[in-house]
C-alpha positions, 0 to 999 in steps of 0.5 A: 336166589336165582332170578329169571327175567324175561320180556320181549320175546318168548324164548324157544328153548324155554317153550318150544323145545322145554324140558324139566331141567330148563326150569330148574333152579329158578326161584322167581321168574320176573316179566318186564312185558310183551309177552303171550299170556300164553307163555307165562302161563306155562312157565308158572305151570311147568316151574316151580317159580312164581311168575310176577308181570308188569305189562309192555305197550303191546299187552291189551290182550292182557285185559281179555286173557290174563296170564293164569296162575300169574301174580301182576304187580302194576303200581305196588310193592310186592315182597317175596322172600323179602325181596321188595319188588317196584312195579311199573309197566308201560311205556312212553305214551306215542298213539292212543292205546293201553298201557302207555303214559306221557312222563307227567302220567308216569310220574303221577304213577309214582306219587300214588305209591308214596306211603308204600314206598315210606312203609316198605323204606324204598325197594330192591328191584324196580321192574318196568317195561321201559328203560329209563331215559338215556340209559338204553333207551331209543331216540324214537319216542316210542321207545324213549325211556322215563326220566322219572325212573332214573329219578326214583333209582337216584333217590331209593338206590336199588339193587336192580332195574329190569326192564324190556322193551329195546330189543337186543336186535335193535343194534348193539347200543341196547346193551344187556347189562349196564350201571347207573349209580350203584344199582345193576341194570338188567335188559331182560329181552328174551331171557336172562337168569341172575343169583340175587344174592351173588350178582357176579357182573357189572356191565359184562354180560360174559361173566354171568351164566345165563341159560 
């Protein structure tokens, strides 16, 4: 199953200069935040992946115009051709405002899915928009990743942690690929596209095609 991931920034080869074959092949598109509604909208409309969000720090505006034809998987499992899908938005809680939460907050999060998690027997990929504390996270506090979520990787070994958040214009240490445990983490700025089933990659984003 190929699996675009995308956050951050809305990709201009996928919006401003689309065409049908951009899309093809894709069969499930995963956002990790930040991003026009607008544009996820599009892409469910142009594809024929699902498109399945969390949201990031900056989307209120999701409140007032959700992505149409979007399926939002905040504090659930969602399981798509078998695929188990932990989702939890947000990032670390650094002025009043939506979509932000203090570890305890995020933590709490995480104790309501407890009998989702004991009836689906954990999950496959945890989508977020924050990383996870120092593991491409930054010193600031807003962009400072949940310590919570390394806990739930260390205890439910998924296959795949996606997250936004840290852009790659950030610096080089906001690496697009990285291995915590046994489970590949994926920075989805902009864009990026993996087979599910065939990862060929551990920490060297040059091994994988990407569109």
């Amino acid at each position: 199953m190929n699996i675009l991931v995308i956050a951050d920034e809305e990709s201009k080869s996928l919006w401003d200069f689309y065409d049908e074959t951009k899309l093809e092949g894709v069969d499930l598109i995963l956002s990790a935040g930040d991003l026009s509604p607008s544009y996820l909208s599009f892409l469910v409309t142009m594809g024929k992946a699902p498109v399945l969000y969390v949201h990031g720090n900056h989307d209120d505006k999701y409140e007032r115009h959700p992505p149409e034809g979007c399926t939002c998987i905040e504090d659930q499992i969602y399981v798509y051709n078998g695929i188990r899908i932990l989702g939890l938005g947000g990032s670390m809680r650094y002025k009043p405002g939506v979509h932000q939460y203090t570890e305890k907050e995020m933590q709490w999060r995480i104790r309501k899915l407890y009998f989702q998690l004991l009836r689906h027997r954990g999950f496959d990929i945890l989508l977020t928009h924050s990383p996870a504390l120092d593991l491409n996270d930054g010193e600031d506090l807003p962009h400072k990743g949940f310590a919570c979520f390394r806990t739930l990787m260390d205890k439910y070994k998924p296959r795949y942690f996606i997250h936004g958040h840290v852009h790659a214009t950030y610096g080089r240490q906001h690496k697009r690929l990285d291995l915590y445990g046994e489970t590949q983490v994926i920075n989805a700025y902009e864009k990026f596209l993996f087979d599910y089933e065939r990862p060929k990659f551990l920490r060297n984003p040059d091994e994988l095609s990407a569109r």
